[in-house]
C-alpha positions as CSV (number, residue, x, y, z in Angstrom):
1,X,9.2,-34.0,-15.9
2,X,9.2,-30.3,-14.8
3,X,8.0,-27.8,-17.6
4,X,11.3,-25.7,-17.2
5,X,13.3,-28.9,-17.4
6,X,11.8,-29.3,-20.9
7,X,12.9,-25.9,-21.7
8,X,9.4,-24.5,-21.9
9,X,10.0,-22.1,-19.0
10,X,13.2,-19.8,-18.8
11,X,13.4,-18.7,-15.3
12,X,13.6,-15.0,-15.2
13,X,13.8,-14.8,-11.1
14,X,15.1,-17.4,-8.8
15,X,13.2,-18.7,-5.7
16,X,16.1,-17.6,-3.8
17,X,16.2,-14.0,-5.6
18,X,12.3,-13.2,-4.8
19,X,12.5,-14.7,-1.2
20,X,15.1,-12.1,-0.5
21,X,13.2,-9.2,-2.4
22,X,10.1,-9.6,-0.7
23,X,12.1,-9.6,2.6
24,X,13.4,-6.0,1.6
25,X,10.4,-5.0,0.6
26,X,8.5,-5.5,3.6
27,X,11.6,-4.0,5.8
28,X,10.8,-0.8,3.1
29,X,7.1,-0.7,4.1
30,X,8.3,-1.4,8.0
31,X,10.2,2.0,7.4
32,X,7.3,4.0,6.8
33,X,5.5,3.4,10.2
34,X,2.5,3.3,8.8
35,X,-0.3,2.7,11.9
36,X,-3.4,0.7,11.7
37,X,-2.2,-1.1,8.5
38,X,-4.5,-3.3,6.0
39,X,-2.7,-5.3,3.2
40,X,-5.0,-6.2,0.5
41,X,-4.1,-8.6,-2.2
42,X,-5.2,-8.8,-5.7
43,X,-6.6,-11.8,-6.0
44,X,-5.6,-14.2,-7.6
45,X,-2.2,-13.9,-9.6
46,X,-1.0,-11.9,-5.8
47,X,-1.7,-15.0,-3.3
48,X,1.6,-16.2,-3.1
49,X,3.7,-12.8,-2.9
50,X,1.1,-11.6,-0.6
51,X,1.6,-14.5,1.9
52,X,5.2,-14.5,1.9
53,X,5.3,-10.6,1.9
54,X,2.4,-10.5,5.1
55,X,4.9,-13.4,6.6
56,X,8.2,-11.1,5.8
57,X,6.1,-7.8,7.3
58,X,5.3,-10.0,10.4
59,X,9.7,-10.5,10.7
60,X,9.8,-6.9,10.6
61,X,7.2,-6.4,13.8
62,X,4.1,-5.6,11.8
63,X,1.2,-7.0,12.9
64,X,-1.6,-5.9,9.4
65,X,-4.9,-6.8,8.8
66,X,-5.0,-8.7,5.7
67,X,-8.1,-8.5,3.3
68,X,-8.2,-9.5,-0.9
69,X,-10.1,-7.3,-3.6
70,X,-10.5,-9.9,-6.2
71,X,-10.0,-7.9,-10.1
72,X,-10.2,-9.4,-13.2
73,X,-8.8,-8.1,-16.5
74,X,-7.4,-10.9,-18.2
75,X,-10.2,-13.7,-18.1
76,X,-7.5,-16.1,-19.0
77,X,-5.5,-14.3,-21.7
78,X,-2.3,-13.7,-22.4
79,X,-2.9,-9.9,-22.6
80,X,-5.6,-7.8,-20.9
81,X,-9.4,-7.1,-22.2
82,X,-8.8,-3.2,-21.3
83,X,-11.6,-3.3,-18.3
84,X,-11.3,-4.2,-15.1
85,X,-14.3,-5.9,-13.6
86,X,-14.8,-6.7,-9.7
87,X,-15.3,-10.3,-8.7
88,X,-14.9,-9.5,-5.0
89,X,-14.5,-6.5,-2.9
90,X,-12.5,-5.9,0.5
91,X,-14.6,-6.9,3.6
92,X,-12.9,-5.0,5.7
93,X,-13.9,-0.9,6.5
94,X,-11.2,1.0,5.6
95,X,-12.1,4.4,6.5
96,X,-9.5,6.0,8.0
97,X,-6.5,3.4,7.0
98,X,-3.0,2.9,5.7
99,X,-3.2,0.3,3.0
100,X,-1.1,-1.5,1.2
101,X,-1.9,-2.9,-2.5
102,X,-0.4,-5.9,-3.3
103,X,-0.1,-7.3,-6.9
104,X,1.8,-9.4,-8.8
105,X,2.6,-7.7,-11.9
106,X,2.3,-4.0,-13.3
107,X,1.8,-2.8,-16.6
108,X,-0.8,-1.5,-18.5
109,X,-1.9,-0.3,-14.8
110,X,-5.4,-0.2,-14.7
111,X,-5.7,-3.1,-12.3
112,X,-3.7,-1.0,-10.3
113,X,-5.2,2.5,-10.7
114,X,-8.4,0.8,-10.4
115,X,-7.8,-0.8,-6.6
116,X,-5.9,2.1,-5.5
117,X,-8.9,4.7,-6.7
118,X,-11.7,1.8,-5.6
119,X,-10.0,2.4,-1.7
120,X,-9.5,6.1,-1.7
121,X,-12.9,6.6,-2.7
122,X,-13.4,3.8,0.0
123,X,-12.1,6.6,2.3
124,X,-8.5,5.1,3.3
125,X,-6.3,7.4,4.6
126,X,-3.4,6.9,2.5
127,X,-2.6,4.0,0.3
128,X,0.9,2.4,-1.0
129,X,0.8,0.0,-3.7
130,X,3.3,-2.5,-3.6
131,X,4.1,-5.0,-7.2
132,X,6.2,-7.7,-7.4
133,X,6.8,-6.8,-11.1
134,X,6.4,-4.2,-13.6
135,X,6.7,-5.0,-16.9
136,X,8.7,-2.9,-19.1
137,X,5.6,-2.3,-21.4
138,X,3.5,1.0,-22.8
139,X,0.9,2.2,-19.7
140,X,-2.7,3.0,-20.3
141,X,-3.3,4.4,-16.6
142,X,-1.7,6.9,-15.2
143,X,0.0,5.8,-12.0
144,X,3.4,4.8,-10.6
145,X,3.5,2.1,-8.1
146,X,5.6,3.0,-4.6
147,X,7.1,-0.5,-4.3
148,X,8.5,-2.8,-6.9
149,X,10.3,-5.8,-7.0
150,X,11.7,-6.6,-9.8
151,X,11.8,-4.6,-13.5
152,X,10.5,-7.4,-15.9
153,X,11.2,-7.5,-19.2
154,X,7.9,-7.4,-22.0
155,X,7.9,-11.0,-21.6
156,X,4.5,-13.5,-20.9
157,X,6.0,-14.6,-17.0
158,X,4.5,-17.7,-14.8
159,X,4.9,-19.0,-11.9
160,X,4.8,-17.3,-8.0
161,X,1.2,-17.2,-8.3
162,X,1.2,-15.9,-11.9
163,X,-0.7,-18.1,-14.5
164,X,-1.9,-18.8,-18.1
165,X,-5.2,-20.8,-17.7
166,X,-4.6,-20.9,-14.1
167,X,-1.8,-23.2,-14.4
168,X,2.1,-22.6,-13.3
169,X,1.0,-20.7,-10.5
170,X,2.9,-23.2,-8.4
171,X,6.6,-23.1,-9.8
172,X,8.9,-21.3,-7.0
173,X,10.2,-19.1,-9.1
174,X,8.9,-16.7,-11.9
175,X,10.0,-17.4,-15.9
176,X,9.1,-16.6,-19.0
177,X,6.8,-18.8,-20.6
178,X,7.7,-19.7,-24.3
179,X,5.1,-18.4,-27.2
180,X,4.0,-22.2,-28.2
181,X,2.8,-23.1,-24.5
């Protein structure tokens, strides 16, 4: 039986409702003719965005370079340790750039501020960052992302690539998981 069938999971944001956000979204970054473009994910809770946004930029005649920085500040909880550690960094050289930062969900924003600093020092030329939420939640960093989704409310969210023990990441769309799961 599906968990959101047993009521465990109120979706917050249809399959339908993010499939047509991530389409704006990439017409948005389309619209600011950015040359020589990179996207780079957040690995891992951004895989799924990421994919369908790179596919959605592709509609809009982009042709990026994809690579992933891999960040980890959760370790499997439900809130965040208050460090961000490096599991793996981009590949790609990015001197000189336009990047895009993609991640799934914003808010206390030092996953964020950490990328976006971590590729400026790498020397990009200018970097967007692009979230798929942001949490309505008190910030510890500093920073504002340029593209958002969807305003979420201060609620622990699955599904779309977003997890609790690396499970729900699957579900098609993205809900609030109740307190007892």
């Amino acid at each position: 039986m599906d968990v959101a069938a047993q009521g465990a999971i109120k979706t917050l944001f249809s399959a339908e409702a993010i499939a047509a956000r991530v389409d704006q979204l990439a017409s948005d970054i389309a619209a600011t003719r950015l040359k020589d473009l990179i996207v780079v994910a957040v690995l891992k809770g951004s895989f799924i965005f990421a994919a369908d946004l790179i596919r959605a930029l592709h509609r809009h005649g982009l042709k990026p370079e994809i690579d992933f920085i891999y960040l980890a500040s959760y370790d499997g909880e439900r809130i965040s340790r208050g460090q961000v550690r490096v599991l793996r960094d981009v590949e790609s050289d990015i001197r000189g750039r336009n990047v895009v930062i993609v991640d799934d969900i914003f808010d206390s924003g030092r996953t964020l501020a950490f990328a976006k600093a971590s590729l400026v020092a790498g020397g990009a030329a200018r970097v967007l960052t692009c979230v798929l939420l942001d949490k309505q939640v008190p910030r510890a960093a500093a920073i504002v992302p340029d593209l958002v989704g969807f305003s979420c409310p201060p609620v622990f969210v699955v599904g779309y690539g977003l997890d609790l023990h690396n499970r729900y990441r699957e579900l098609p769309f993205i809900g609030e998981l109740s307190a007892g799961q």
